[in-house]
N, C-alpha and C positions, 0 to 999 in steps of 0.2 A: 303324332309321328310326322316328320315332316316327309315334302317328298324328296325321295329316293335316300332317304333315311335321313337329310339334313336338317339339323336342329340348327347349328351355328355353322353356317361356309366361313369361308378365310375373313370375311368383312364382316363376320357377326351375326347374318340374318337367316330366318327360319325359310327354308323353300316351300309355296304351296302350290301344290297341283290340279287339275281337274278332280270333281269328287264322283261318285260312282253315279248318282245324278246327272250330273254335265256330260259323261261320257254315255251314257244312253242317249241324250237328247241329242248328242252330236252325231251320233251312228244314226238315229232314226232319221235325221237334216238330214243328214250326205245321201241316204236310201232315197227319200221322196224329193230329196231337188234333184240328185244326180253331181252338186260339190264334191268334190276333194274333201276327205274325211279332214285333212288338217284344215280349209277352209271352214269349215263346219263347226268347228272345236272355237275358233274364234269368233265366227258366229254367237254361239251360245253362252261364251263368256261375256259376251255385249248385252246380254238377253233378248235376242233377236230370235224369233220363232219361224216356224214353219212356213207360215203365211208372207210374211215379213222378208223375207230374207233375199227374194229377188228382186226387190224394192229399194232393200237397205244396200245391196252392188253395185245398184244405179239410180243412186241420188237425185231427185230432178229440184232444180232452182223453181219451177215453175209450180211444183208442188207444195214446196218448204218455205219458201221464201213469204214471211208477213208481210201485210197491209202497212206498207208506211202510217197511213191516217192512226193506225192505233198505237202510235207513240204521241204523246201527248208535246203541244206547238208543232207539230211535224206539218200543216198544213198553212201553218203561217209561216212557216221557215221557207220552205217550197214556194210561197205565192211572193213573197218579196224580193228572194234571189232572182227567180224571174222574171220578174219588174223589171230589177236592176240591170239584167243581160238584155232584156226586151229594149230597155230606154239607154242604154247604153252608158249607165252610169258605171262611177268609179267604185272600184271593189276590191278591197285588201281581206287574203288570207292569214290568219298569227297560226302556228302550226306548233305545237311540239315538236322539240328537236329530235325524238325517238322514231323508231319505223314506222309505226302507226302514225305519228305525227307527219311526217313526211309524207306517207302513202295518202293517208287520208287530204292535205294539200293538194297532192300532185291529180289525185282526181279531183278538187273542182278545176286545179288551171284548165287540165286534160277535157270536161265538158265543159266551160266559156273558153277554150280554144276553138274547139268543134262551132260552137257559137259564132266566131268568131270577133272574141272580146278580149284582150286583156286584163290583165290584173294584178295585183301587188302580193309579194309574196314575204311574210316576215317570220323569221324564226330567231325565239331570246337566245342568246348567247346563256350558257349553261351556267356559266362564274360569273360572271357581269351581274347576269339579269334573274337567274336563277330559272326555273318552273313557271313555267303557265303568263297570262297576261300581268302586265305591268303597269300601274298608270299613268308613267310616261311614254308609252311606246301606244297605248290604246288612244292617251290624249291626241298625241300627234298624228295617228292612224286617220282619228277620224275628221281629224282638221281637213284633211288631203283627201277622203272617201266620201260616198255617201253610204257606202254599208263595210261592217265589219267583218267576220266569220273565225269564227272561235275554233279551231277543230282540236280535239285530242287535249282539250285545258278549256278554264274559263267557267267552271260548274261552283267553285267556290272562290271567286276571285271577284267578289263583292268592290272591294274600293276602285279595284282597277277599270271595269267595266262602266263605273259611277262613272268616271274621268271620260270616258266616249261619250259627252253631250251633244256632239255632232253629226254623228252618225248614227243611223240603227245598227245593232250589234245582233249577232246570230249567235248561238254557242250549239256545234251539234260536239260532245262528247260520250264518254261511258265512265268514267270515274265518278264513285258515290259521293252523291249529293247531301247536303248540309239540309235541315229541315226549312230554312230558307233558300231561295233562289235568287241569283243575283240580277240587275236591271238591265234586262236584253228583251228585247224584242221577243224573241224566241229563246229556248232552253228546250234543245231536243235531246235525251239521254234517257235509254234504259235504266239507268239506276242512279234515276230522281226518286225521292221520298216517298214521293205518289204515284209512282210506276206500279204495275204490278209484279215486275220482279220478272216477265215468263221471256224475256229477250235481255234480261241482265248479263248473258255471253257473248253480244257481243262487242268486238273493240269499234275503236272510234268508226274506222274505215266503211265498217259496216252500216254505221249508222249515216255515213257520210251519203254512201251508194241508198240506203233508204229513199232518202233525201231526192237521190238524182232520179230514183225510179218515181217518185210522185212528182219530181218535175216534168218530167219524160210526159207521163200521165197527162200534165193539167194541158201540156202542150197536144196532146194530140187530142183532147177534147176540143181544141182550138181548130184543130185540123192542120196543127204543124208538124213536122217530125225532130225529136232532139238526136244529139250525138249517139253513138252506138256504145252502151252501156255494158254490153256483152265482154266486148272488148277492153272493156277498164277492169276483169277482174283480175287481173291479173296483180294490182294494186292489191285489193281486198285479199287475196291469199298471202301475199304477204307478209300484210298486215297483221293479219287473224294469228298465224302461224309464230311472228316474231314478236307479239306481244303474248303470247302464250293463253288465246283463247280456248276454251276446250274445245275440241274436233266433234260437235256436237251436233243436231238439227241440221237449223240454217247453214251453219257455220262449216260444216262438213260437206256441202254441196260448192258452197261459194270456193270453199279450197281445191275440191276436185276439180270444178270449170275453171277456176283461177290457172291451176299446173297446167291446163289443158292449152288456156289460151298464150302463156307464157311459152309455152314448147313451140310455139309458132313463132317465136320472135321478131316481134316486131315492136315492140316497146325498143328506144332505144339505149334507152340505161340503163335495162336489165339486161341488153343483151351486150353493150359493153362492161359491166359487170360481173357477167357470167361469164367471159371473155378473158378478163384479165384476173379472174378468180381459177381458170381453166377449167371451167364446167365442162364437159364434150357429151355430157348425157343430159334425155330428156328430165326436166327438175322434180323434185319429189319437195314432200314437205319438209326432209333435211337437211335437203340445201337451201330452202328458205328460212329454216332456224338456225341452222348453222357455218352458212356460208357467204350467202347474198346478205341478210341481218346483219351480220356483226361488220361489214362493210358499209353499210346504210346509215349503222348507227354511228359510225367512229369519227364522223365529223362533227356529231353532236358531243363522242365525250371528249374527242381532245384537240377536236379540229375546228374550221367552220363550223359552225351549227347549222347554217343552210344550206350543205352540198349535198347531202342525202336527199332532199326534197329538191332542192335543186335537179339532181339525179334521174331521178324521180318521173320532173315535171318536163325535161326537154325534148324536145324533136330532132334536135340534130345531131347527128353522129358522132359529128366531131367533137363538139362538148365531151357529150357523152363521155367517149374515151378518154380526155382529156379529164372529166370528173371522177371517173373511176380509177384511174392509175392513182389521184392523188389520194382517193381514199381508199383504195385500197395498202399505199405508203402510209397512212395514218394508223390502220387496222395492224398491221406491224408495228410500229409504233404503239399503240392501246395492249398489245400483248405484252410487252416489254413493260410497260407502266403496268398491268395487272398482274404481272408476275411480282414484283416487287411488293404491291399489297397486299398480294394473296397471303404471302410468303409471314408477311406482319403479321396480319391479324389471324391466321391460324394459331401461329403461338400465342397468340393474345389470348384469345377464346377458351384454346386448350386447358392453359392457364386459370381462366378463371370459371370453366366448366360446362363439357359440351352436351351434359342432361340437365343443363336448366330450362325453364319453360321460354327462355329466349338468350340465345346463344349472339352476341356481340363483339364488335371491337372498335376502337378510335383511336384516331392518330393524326398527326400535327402534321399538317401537309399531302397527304390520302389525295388524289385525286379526287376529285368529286364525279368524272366520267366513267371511274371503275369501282365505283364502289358497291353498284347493284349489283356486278357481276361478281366480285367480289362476297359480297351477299347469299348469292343465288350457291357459289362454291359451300360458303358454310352451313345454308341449307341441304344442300344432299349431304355434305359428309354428316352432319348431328340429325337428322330428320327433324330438325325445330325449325321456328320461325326464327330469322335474322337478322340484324343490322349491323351495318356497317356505317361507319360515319366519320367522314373527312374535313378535318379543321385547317382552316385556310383562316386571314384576315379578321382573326375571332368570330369568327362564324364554324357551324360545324352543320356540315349539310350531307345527308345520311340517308340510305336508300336500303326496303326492307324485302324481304321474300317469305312468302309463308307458305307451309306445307298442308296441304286436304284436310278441311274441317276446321280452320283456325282461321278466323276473318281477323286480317292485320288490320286492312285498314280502317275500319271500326275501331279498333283499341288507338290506333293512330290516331284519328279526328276525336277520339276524345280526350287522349293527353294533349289536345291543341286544347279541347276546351276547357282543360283543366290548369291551364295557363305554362305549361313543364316545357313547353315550344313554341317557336314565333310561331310556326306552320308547319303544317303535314295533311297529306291524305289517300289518299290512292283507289284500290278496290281489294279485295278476299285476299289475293293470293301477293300483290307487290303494291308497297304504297313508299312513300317519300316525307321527308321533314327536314325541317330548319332548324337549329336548335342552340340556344348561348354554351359555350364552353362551360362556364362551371354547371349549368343543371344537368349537361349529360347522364352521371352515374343516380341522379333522381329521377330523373325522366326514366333511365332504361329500367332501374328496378320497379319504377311502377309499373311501366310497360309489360314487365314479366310478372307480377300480379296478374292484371287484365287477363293478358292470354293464358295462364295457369288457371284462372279461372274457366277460359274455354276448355280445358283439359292438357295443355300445352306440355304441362310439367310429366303428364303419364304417359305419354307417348316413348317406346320404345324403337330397335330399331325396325324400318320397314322390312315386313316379311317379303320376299321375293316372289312372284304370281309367276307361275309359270302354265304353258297350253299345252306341256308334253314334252316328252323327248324323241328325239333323231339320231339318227346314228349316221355318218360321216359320210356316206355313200346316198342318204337321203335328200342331203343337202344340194337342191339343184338348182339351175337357172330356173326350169319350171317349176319347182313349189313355189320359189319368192313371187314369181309372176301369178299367179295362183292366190296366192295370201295377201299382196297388194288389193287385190279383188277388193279387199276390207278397209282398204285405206281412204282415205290420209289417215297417217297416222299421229300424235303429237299429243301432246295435253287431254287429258281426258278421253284419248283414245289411243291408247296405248300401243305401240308395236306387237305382235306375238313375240313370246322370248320362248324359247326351248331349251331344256338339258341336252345335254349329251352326255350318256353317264357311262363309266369307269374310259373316259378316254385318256391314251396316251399322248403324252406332249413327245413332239420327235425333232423340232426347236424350236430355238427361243431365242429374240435377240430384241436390246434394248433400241427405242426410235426415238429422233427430236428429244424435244427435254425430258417427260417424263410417261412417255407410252413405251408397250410393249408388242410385239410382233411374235405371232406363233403359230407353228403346224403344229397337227392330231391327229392321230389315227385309231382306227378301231383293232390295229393288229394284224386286220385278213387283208388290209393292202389299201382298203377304203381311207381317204386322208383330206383333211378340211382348214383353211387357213383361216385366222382369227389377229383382231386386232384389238389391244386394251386400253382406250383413251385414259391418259392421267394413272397408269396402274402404279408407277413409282410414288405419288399423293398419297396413298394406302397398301393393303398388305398384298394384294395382289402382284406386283410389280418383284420386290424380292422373291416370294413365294416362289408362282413359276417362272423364275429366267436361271435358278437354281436347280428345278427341277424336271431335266430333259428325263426322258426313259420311266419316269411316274406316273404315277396314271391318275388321274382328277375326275369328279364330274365337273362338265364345265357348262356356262348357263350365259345366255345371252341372244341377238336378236340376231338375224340373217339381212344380209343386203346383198348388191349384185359389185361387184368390183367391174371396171372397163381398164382394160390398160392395151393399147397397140389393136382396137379393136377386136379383141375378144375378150368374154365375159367369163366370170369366176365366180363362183359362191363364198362369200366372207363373214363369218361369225362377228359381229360386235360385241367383244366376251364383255361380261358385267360383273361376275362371279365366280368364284372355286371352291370343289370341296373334298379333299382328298376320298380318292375312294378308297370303302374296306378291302 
């Protein structure tokens, strides 16, 4: 029985609830810490215990945060950079054009600024140059350098890195590694062949700040002191957030310090950014997934490749602004182009079926800057893993998404090895390839092989988890401040979502393209406003803007709304389900 009797809501899926288990263990939390019984409830869906719990509120970096030395070259990587700032040699970053990529740059400029060094900053143009290093951009690098630095790319980018005979080359990334490595000095990545796998969550950025902290380290064994690393996280949160690391460990402390030190503002591209995005509240990990990110990124898909890191990396104001208007004009722009492919390759897919173990589409001119996102849309609507792939100048360059328990990029690097693509690779959840126009439809149905062998093809749709339901008059500025307690929230650490069952819709009116706008009440006067990103996309959007005076369970996550200086409780509706 689902909960509150949902087998199938408007979208398909089965609701689950707390089980008679969880709600003991939640009652007996809230008694012996003294939490808010709703605090408690997502506690114990976390599996956070008794002991634990006032630990897990207040994350400390100092506690979670690993040992550089135990990622492997990590202390050769560390002892050469510092050489190079020590002796005051030349030093180019190659950066992916993505927010990690950017982030992860703009902190080393950010620590050999504090140095007071210089350095080169290169990011490949997306269509030009494609992914990751090139061996003419690395050849040329190292003519003019004496050290490289890889970040966020360069783990399988073997010919390219050959071509740096000049320079020593660094590579710190997190994309899965080939059982080969390629000829760098160092290769510091989590998920290298020979890692242990127990820091494979995090993104580059992290690995980048590793890095900085055993710099930091080797310098004050020295009896020197480095830049203040504290203040760079705000990069690392980011990062972790908008490459969609899970909200995990380490990674869940670096994001909480990270909002912490950004609400300070003093970076100046984020705070021009947040500026011209009209942030007015302090940032959550929302607005770093979904508002500062797709700003960051959109000079990589359709603009410069290096104004986001650019962004990023500067001190001065003025830039700043100056680089944020323009990509913020671009990010307009990339919605405009993503609408149009969305638009394709849904019918595409639909078409050719969206319970297959891997749901696709391709098309003759696709953007290749929207195609992940593009991607990532046919992910949540099929619950399968994705691709999307955009053919330009006989080339078809394709970007993939995978959903919990289905490792793409594994099935990726092996249709590279199985010769179906020039290239590809990525990590679990989103990887990338290159691929000749006619192997496509061989490629992708091997590709859905592969992952049907991971179980890809039995995956129905996602049941809905829910932590309880609320009734209208619950819904306060204090819970959400309350249940924040628990947060960041994001990837792997999911928001709380709540019912709210037999509520009346009292209206409804359609927003922008295809969202929906609506009040609820419970009938005795208590009334809660709700907004439905994308409801017209699916059945939600006709459903309720039809049905004023009906009464639904309605299900989704709470946030705080600001408008004219004061604050509102806002439903992020996800789901509906007529009540009996």
């Amino acid at each position: 029985m689902g909960f509150l009797g949902v087998e199938a809501s408007l979208t398909g899926r089965c609701w689950t609830g707390p089980s008679a288990e969880q709600d003991r263990k939640s009652e007996r939390l809230a008694q012996t810490t003294g939490l808010p019984l709703a605090l408690a409830r997502i506690l114990v869906r976390r599996g956070v215990d008794d002991a634990e719990a006032l630990a897990f509120l207040e994350p400390s970096i100092r506690d979670l945060l690993p040992d550089p030395r135990s990622l492997r070259d990590m202390q050769t990587a560390a002892t050469r950079f510092l050489a190079a700032a020590q002796n005051r040699q030349k030093i180019a970053v190659f950066g992916d054009y993505d927010v990690d990529g950017g982030s992860s740059s703009a902190l080393l400029i950010t620590w050999l600024r504090g140095f007071g060094l210089p350095c080169t900053l290169y990011i490949p143009d997306r269509i030009d140059e494609g992914y990751g290093p090139n061996p003419t951009a690395m050849a040329d690098l190292a003519q003019q350098h004496d050290l490289v630095i890889c970040v966020d790319c360069g783990t399988l980018s073997h010919d390219a890195l050959a071509a740096a005979t000049a320079a020593d080359v660094i590579v710190l990334d997190h994309h899965l590694g080939a059982e080969t490595l390629p000829p760098a000095l160092a290769v510091v990545n989590p998920n290298r062949q020979d890692e242990t796998g127990d820091l494979a969550h995090l993104c580059a950025a992290s690995v980048v700040f590793l890095m900085l902290v055993e710099v930091n380290r080797q310098l004050r064994e020295a009896g020197q002191k480095g830049p203040d690393l504290l203040a760079m996280l705000d990069l690392v949160a980011l990062a972790t957030v908008a490459d969609v690391a899970p909200l995990i460990g380490v990674n869940r402390a670096l994001v909480r310090q990270g909002l912490k030190v950004m609400a300070g503002r003093k970076r100046a591209g984020l705070v021009a950014l947040s500026d011209v995005a009209r942030l007015d509240t302090a940032p959550t990990s929302y607005h770093l997934g979904f508002v500062l990110g797709p700003r960051v990124n959109a000079g990589g898909r359709i603009g410069a490749a290096d104004l986001g890191a650019r962004l990023l990396a500067t001190d001065d104001p003025n830039e700043a602004a100056a680089l944020a208007e323009r990509l913020d004009v671009l990010n307009t722009q990339r919605r405009d182009v993503e609408a149009a492919v969305r638009a394709s390759a849904l019918d595409q897919a639909a078409d050719r079926g969206l319970d297959a173990p891997l749901v696709w589409a391709a098309g003759d001119g696709w953007h290749p800057g929207v195609v992940g996102i593009v991607a990532s849309r046919l992910k949540e609507i099929s619950n399968r893993p994705s691709i999307v792939i955009g053919v330009q100048d006989g080339v078809g360059k394709g970007s993939g998404r995978s959903v919990s328990g289905i490792d793409l990029g594994a099935a990726i690097q092996r249709l590279a090895s199985e010769d179906l693509l020039i290239k590809g690779g990525g990590h679990k959840m989103a990887a990338g390839l290159t691929v000749a126009p006619d192997k496509i439809p061989a490629a992708m149905a091997r590709l859905a092989e592969l992952l049907d062998m991971q179980g890809a093809g039995n995956l129905g749709p996602r049941d809905l988890k829910l932590d309880g339901t609320l009734m209208p008059g619950a819904a306060t500025v204090e819970l959400v401040e309350h249940l924040e307690q628990a947060g960041p929230f994001g990837a792997g650490a999911p928001a709380p979502r709540f019912a709210f069952p037999d509520a009346q819709i009292t209206f409804a009116k359609p927003v922008g393209e295809s969202h929906l706008k609506l009040s609820f009440g419970d009938g005795l006067g208590a009334k809660c406003d709700a907004i439905c990103f994308g409801a017209f996309d699916g059945p939600l959007g006709p459903e309720l803007s039809a049905g004023r005076g009906a009464r639904y369970h309605l299900a989704g996550r709470l946030d705080v709304n600001t408008w004219g200086g004061r604050q509102t409780v806002q439903l992020r509706l996800e789901d509906a389900a007529p009540a009996a």
